[in-house]
LOGUPA-412944 format. One record per atom (N, C-alpha, C, CB): residue in one letter; x, z, y. Coordinates in steps of 0.05 Angstrom, whole numbers, padded with zeros to 5 digits, always signed. Atoms other than C-alpha are relative to their C-alpha. Glycine has a CB too. Example, Ala and Ser with C-alpha at 12.3 -4.5 7.8 and 13.67 -1.06 7.14 Angstrom:
# LOGUPA-412944
A+00018+00000-00024/A+00246+00156-00090/A+00018+00000+00024/A-00020+00025+00001/S-00016-00001-00024/S+00273+00143-00021/S-00015+00014+00022/S+00009-00029+00009/
This chain:
# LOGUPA-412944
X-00025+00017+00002/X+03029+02255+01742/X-00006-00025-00014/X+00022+00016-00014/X+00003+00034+00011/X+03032+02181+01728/X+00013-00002-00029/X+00018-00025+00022/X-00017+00012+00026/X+03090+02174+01669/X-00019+00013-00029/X+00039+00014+00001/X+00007+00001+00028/X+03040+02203+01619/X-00007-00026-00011/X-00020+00016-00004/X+00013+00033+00014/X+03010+02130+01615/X+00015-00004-00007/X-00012-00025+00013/X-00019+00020+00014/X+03070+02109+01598/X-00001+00007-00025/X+00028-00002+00008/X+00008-00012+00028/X+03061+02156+01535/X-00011-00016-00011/X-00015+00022-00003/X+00015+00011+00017/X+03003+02134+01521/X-00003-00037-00006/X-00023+00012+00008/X-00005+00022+00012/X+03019+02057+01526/X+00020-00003-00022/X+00005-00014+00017/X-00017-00006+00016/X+03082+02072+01483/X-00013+00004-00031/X+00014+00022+00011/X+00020+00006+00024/X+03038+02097+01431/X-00011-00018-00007/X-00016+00010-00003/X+00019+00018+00003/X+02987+02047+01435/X+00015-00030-00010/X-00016-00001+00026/X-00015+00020+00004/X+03040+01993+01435/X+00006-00007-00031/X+00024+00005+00015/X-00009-00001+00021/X+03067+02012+01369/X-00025+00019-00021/X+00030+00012+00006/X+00018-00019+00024/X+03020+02024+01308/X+00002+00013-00014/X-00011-00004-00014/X-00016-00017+00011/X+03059+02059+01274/X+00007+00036+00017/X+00025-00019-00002/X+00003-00022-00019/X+03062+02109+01326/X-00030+00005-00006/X+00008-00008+00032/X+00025-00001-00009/X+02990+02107+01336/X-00014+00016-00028/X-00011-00033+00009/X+00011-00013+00020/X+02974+02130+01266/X+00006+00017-00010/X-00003-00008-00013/X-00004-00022+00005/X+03009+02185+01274/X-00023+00021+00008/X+00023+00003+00011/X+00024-00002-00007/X+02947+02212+01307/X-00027-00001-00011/X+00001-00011+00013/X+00013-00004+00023/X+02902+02200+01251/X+00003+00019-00017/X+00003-00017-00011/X-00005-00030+00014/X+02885+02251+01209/X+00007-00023-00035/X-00041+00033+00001/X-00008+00003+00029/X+02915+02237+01132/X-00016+00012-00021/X+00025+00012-00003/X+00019-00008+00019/X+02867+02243+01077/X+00020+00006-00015/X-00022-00020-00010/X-00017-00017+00012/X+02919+02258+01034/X+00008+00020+00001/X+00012-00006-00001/X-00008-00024-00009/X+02940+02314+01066/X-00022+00020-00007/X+00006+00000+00029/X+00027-00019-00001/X+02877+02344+01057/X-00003+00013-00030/X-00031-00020+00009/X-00007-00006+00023/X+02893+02360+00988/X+00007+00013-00011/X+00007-00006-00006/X-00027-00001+00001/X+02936+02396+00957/X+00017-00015-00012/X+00006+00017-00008/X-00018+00025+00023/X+02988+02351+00926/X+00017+00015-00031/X+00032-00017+00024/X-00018-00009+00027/X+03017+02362+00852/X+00031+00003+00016/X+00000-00029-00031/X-00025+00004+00004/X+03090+02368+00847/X+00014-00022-00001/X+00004+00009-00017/X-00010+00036+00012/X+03097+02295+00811/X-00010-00014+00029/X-00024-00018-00037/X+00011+00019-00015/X+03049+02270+00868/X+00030-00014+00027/X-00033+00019+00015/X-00007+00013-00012/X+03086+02223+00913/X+00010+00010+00040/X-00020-00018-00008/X+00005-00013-00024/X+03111+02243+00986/X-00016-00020+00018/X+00026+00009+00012/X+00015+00013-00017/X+03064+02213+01038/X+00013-00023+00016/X-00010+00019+00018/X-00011+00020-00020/X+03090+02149+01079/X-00015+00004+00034/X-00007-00034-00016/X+00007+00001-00028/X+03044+02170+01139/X+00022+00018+00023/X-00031+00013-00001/X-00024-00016-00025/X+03084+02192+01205/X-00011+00022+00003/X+00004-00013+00034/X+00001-00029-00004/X+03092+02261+01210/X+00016+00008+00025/X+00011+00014-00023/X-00011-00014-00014/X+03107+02289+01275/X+00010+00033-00003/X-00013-00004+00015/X-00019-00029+00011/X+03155+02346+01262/X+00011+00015+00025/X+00030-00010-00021/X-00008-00023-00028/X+03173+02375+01339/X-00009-00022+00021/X+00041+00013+00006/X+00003+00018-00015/X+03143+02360+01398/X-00001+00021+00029/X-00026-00021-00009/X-00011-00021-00034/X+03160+02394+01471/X-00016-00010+00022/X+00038-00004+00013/X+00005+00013-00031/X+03115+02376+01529/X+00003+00016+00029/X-00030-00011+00001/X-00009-00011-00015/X+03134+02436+01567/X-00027+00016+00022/X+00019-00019+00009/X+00011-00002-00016/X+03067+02448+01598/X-00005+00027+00008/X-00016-00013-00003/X-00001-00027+00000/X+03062+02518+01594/X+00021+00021+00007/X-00005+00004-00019/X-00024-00009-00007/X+03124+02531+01614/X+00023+00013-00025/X-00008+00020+00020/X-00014-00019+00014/X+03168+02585+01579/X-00026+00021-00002/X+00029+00012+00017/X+00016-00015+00013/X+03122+02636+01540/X+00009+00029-00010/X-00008-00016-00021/X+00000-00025+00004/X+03128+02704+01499/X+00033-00009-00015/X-00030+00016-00018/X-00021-00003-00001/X+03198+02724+01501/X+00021-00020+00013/X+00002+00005-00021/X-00020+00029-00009/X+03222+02662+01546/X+00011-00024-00014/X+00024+00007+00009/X-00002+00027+00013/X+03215+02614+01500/X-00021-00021+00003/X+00003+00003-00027/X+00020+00021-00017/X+03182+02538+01509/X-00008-00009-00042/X+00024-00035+00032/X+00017+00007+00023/X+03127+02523+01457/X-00006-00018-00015/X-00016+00002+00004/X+00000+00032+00014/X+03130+02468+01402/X-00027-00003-00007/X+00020-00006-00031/X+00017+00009-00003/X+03072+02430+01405/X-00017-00014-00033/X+00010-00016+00022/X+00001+00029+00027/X+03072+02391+01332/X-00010+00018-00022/X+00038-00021-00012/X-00006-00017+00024/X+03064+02454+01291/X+00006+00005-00013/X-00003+00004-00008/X-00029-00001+00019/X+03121+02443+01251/X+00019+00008+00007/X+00011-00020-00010/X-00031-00014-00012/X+03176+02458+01292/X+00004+00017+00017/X+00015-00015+00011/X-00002-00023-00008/X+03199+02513+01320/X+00004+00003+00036/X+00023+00010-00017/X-00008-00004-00026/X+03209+02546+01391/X+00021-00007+00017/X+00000+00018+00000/X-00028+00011-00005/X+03264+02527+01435/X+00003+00025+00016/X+00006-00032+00016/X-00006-00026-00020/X+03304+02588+01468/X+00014-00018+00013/X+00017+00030-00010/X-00014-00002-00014/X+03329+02581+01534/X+00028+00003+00006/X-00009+00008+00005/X-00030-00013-00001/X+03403+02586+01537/X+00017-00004+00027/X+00018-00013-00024/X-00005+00010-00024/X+03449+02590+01603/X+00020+00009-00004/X-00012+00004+00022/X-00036-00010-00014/X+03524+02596+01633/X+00001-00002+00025/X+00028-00019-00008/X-00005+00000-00036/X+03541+02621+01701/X-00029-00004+00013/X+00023-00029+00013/X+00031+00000-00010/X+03468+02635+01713/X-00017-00030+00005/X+00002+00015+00031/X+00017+00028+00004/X+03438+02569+01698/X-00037+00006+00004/X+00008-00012-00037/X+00036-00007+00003/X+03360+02566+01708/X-00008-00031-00008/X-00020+00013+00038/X+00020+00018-00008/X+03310+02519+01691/X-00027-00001+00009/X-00002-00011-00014/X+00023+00004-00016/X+03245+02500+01724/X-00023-00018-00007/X+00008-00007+00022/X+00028+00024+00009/X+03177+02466+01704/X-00011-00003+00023/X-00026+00010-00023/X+00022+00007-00014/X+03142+02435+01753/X-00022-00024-00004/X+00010-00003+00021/X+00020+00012+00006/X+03087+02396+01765/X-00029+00011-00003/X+00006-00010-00017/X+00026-00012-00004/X+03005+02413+01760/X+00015+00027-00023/X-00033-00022-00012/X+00013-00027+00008/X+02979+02475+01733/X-00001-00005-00037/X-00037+00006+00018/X-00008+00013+00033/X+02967+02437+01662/X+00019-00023-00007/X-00025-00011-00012/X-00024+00020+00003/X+03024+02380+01661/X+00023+00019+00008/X-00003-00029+00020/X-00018-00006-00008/X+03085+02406+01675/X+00037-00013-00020/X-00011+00031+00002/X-00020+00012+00018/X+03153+02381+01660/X+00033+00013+00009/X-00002-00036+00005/X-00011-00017+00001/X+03214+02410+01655/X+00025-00011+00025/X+00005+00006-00031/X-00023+00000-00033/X+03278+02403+01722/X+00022+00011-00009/X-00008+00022+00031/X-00023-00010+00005/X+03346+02421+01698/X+00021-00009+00015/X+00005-00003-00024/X-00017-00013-00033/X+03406+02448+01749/X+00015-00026-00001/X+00026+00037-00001/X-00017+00030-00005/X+03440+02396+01782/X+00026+00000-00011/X+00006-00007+00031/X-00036+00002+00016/X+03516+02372+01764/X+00006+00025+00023/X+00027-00041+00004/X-00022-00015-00010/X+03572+02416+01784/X+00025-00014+00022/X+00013+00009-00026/X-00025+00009-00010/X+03629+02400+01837/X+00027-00004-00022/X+00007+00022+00022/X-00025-00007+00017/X+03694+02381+01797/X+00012+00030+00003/X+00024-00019+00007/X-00017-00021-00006/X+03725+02436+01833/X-00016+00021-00003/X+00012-00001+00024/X+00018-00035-00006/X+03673+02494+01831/X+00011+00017-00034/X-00053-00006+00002/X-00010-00012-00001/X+03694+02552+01801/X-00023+00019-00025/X+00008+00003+00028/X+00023-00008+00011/X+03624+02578+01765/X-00015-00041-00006/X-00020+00026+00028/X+00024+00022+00009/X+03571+02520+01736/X-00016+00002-00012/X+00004-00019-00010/X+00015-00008+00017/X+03509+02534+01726/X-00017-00018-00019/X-00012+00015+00013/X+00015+00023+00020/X+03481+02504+01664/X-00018+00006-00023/X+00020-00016-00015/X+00016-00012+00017/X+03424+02509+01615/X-00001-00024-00027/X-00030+00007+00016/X+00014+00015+00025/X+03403+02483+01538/X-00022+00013-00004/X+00015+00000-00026/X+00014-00017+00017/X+03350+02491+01501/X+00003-00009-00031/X-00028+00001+00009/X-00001-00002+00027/X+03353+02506+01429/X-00018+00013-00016/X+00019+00008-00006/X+00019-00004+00023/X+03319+02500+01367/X+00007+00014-00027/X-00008-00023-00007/X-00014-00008+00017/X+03338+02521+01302/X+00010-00020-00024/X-00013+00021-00008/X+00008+00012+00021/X+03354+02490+01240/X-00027-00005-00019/X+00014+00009-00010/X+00031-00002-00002/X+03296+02456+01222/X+00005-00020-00026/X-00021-00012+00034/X-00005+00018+00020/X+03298+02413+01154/X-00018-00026+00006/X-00006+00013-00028/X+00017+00029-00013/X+03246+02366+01181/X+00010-00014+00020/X-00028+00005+00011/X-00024+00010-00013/X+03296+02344+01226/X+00019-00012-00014/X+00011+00017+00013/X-00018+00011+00014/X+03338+02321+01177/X-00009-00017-00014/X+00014+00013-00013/X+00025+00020+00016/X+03302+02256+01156/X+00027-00012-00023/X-00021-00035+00028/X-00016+00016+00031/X+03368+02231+01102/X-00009-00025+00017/X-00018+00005-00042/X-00006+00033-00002/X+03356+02159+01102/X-00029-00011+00009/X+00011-00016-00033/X+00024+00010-00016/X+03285+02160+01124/X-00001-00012+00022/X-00013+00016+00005/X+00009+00013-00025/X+03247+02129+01176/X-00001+00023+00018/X-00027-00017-00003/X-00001-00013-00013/X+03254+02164+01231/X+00010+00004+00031/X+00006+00008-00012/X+00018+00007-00026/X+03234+02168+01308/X+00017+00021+00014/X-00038+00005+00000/X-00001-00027-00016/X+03253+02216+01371/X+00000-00019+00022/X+00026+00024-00003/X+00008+00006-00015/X+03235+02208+01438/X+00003+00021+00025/X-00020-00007-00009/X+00015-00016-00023/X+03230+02243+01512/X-00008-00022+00022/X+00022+00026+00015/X+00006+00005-00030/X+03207+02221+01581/X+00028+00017+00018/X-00035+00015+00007/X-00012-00002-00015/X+03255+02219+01627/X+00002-00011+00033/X+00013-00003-00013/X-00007+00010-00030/X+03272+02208+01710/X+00026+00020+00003/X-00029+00006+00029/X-00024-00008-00012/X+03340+02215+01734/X+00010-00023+00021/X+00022+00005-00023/X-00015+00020-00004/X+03382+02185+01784/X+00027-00004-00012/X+00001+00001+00023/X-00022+00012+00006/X+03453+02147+01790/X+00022+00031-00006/X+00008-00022+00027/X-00009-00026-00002/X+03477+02221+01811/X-00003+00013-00019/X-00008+00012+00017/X-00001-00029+00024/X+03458+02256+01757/X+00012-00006-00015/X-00023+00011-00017/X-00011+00006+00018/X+03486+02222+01705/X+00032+00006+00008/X-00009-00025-00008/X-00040-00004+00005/X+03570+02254+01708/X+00012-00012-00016/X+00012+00026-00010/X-00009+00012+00016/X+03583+02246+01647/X-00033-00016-00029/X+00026+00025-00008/X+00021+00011+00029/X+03540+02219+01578/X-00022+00034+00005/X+00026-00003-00046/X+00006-00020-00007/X+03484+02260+01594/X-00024-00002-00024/X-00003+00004+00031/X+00003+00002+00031/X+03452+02291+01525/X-00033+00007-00005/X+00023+00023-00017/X+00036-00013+00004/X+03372+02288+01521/X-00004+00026-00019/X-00023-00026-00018/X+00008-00014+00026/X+03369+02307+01451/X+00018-00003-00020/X-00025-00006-00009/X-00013+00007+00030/X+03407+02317+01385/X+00002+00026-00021/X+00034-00012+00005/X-00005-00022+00023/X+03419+02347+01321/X+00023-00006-00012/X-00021+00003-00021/X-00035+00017+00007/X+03488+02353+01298/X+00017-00005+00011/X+00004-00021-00006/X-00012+00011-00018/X+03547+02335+01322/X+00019-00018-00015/X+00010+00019+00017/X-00010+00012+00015/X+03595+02281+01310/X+00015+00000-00026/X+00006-00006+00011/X-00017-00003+00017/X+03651+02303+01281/X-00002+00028-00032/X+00022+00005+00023/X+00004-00019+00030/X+03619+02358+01232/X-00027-00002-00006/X+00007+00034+00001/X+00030+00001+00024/X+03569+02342+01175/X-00013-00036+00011/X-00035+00038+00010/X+00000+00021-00003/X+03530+02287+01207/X-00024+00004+00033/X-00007-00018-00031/X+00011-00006-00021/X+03480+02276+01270/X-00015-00026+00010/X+00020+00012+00017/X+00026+00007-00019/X+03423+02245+01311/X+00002+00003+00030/X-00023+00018-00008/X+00002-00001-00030/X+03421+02229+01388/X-00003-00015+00025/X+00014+00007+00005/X+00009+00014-00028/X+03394+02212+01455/X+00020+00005+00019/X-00028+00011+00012/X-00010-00009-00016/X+03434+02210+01506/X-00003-00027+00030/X+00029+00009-00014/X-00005+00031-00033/X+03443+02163+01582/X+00023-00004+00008/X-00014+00005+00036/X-00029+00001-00007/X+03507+02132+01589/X+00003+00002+00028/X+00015-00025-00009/X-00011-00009-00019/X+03552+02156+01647/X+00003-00029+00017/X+00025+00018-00008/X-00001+00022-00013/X+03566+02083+01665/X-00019-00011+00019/X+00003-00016-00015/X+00021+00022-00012/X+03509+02041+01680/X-00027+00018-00003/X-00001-00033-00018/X+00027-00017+00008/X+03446+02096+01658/X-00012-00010-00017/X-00020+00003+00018/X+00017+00009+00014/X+03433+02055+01602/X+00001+00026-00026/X+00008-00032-00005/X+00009-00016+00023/X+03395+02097+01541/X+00012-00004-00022/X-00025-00003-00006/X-00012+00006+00033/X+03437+02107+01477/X-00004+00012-00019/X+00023-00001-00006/X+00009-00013+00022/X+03410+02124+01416/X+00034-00003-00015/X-00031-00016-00015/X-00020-00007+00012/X+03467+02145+01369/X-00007+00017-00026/X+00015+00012+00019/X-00006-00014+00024/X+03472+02163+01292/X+00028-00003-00015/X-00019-00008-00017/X-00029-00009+00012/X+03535+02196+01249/X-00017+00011-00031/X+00022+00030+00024/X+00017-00013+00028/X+03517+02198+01166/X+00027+00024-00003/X-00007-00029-00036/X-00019-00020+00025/X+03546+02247+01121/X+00019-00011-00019/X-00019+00015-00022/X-00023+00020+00015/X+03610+02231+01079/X+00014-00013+00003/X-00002-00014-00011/X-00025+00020-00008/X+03650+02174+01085/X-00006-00010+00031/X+00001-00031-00024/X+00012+00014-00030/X+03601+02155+01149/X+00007+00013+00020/X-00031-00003+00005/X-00003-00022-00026/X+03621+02211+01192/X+00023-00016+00019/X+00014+00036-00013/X-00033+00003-00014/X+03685+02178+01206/X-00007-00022+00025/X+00030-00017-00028/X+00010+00024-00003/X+03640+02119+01242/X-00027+00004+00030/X-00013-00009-00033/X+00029+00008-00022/X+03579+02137+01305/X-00007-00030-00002/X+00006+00007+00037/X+00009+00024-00002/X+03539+02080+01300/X-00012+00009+00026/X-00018-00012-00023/X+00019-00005-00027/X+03511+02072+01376/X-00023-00029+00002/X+00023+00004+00033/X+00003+00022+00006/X+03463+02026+01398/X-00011+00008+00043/X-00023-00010-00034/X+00006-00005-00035/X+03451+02015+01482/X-00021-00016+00007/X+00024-00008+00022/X+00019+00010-00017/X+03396+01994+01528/X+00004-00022+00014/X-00005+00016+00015/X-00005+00015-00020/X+03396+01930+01553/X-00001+00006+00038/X-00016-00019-00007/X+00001-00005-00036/X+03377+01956+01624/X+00000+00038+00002/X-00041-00016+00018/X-00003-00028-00004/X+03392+02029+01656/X-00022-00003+00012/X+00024+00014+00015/X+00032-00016-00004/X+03343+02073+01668/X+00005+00024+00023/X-00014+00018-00034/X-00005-00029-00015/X+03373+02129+01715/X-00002-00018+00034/X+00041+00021-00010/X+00014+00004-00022/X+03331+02101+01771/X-00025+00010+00030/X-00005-00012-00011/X+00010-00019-00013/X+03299+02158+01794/X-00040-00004-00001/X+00017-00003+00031/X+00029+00003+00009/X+03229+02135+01753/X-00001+00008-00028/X-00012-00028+00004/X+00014-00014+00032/X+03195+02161+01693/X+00008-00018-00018/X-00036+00005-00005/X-00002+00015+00019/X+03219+02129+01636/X-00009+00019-00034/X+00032-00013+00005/X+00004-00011+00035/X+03198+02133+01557/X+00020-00013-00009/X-00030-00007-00021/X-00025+00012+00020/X+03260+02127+01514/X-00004+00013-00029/X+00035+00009+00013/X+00010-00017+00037/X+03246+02125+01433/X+00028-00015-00007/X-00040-00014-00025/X-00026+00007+00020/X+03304+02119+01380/X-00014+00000-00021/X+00027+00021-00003/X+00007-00003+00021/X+03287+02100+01319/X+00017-00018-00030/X-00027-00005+00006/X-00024+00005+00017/X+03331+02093+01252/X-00030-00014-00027/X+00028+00039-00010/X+00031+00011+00021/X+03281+02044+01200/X+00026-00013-00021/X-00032-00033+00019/X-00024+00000+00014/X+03333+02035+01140/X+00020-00017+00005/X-00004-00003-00023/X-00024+00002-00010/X+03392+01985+01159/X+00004-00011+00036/X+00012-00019-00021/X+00008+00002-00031/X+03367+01981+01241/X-00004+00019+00018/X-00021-00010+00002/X+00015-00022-00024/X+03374+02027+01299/X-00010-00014+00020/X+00019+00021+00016/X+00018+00018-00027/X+03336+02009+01355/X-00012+00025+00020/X-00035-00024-00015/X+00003-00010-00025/X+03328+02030+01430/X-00028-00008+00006/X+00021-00009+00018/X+00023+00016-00010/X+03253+02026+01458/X+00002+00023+00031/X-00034+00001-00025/X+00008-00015-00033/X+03243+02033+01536/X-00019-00006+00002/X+00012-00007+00026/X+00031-00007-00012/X+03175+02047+01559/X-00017-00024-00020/X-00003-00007+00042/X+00007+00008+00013/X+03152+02014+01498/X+00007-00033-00011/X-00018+00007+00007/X-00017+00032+00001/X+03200+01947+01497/X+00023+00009-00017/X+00012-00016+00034/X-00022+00005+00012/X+03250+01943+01443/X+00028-00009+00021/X-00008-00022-00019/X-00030+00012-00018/X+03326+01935+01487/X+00019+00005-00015/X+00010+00013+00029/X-00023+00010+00014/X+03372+01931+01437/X-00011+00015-00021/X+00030+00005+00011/X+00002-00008+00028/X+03387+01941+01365/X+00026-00008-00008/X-00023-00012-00016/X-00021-00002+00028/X+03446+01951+01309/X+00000+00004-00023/X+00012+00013-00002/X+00005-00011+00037/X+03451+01950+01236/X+00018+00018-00001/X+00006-00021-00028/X-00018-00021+00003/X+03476+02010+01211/X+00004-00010-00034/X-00013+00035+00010/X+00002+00004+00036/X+03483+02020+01125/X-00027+00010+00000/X+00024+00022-00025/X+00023-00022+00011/X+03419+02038+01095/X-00004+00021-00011/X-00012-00006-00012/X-00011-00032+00013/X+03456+02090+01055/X+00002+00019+00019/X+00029+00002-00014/X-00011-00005-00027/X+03470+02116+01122/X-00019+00034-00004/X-00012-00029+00030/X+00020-00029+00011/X+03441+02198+01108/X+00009+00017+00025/X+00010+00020-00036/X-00002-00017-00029/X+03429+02248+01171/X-00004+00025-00009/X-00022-00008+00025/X+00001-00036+00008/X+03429+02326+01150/X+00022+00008+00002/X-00009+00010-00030/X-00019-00020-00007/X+03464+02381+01181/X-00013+00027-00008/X+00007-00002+00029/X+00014-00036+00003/X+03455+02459+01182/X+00004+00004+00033/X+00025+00030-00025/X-00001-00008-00027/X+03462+02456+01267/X-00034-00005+00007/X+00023-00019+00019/X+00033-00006-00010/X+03398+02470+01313/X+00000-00023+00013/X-00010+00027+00021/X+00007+00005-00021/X+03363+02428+01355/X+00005+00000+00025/X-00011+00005-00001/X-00007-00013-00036/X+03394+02420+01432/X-00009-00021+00010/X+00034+00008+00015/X+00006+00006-00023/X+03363+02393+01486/X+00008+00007+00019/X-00017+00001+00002/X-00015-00010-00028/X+03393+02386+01555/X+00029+00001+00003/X-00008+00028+00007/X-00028-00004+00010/X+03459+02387+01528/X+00022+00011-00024/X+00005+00010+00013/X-00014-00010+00032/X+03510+02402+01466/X+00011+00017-00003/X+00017-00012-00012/X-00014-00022+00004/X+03548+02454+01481/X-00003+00017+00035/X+00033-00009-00013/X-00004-00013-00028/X+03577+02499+01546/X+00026-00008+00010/X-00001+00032-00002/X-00030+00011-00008/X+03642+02466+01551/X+00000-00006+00025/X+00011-00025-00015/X-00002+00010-00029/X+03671+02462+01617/X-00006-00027+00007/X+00026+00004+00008/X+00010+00024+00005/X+03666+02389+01614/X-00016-00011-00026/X+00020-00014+00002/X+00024+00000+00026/X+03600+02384+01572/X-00017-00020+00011/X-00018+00032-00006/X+00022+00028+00000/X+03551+02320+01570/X-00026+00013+00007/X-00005-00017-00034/X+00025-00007-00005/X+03494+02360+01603/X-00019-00013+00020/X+00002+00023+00006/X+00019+00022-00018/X+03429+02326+01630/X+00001+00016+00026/X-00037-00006-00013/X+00006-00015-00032/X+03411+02346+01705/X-00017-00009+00010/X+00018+00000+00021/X+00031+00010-00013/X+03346+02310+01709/X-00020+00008-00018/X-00005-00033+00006/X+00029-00010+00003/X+03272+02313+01696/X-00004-00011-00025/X-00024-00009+00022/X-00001+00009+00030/X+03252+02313+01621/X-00030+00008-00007/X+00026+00017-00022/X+00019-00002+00010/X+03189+02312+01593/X-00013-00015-00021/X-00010+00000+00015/X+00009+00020+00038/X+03140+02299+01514/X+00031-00011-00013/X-00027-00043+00005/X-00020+00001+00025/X+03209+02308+01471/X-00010+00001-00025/X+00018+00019+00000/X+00020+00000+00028/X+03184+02296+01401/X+00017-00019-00022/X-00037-00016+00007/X-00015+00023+00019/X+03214+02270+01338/X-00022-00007-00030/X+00037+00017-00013/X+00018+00008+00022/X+03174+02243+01278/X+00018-00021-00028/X-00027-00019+00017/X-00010+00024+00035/X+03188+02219+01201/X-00015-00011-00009/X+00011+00011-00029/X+00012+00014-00002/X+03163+02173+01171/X-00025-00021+00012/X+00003+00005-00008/
């Protein structure tokens, strides 16, 4: 498959990325108590799906920090990896008729993961995506942690309008009352591989497509992200009218600092 290059220009683009991939002499350590927390990027979950679903039907986090994702479904939902033998990427069930009667639909979920909860840190997330105009129903939900209206939250999603990529954060406290979004100058639900990164760097969110900055918002810098909800991919809930993706997703991964 072609869209890994785009990965790897994405990385390469950004050095900051790129040194996530370096090994950390520091790390190699153990660190005191007093000692300092590291500023290098830590990838904390990363999903490329290639293996499919594994022991007990769950899909394997890649980053060694974060946890498994279970499968979840309504009205017999399936999903599907395809692609080679070692790439593979993940196919989730098409939309539903308004009128149908059953809809089958899948997430996957993670758990509460505290490395997911970067506070006011620097902090990254990302998948590969192809969808078309069709897929997109409604806001259709890559990735998030959290949800708006309780505690606070993190998220990818492709607006229903035009397919443009919207990264989206909600702090804790007085900020809840507030989603900061920030949109893609150009849609992406073009029926090609795209890399979409979000990344919150203290008072700036910012949208990157296939390694191009397309928009940005100031948020507060106080601005703090921690919940006690899991990890969903593919969608937020099971609600009859629920923001679930219905295209091809592949290399989900979030990183702090």
């Amino acid at each position: 498959m072609h869209h890994h290059s785009r990965i790897t220009a994405l990385a390469l683009s950004l050095p900051a990325l790129a040194a996530a991939a370096l090994p950390a002499p520091a790390l190699a350590a153990p660190a005191s108590p007093a000692a300092p927390v590291s500023s290098a990027p830590v990838t904390v979950a990363r999903y490329t799906f290639d293996t499919g679903t594994v022991g007990g039907g769950r899909i394997a986090d890649r980053s060694g920090r974060g946890s498994a994702l279970t499968v979840r479904r309504a009205d017999g939902g399936s999903i599907h990896f395809n692609g080679t033998t070692s790439d593979k990427y993940a196919a989730f069930p098409a939309p539903c008729a308004a009128s149908a009667s059953a809809c089958p639909r899948v997430l996957l979920e993670g758990t509460d993961d505290a490395d997911l909860d970067p506070g006011t840190r620097l902090f990254r997330w990302g998948a590969t995506v192809r969808l078309t105009k069709a897929q997109v129903t409604d806001s259709s939900n890559v990735m998030q942690k959290g949800v708006a209206d309780t505690d606070s939250q993190w998220k990818m999603q492709i607006g229903a309008n035009q397919g443009k990529a919207q990264c989206v954060v909600v702090g804790t406290g007085s900020e809840r009352a507030e989603p900061r979004i920030v949109r893609s100058t150009i849609g992406i639900a073009d029926n090609k591989w795209h890399t979409v990164m979000c990344q919150r760097s203290r008072s700036t969110l910012t949208v990157y497509i296939d390694g191009t900055a397309r928009g940005k918002v100031t948020i507060p810098a106080t601005l703090s992200i921690s919940n006690n909800l899991p990890l969903r991919i593919g969608g937020p809930n099971f609600h009859t009218r629920s923001d679930m993706f219905h295209g091809l997703l592949d290399d989900v991964w979030a990183r702090v600092g």
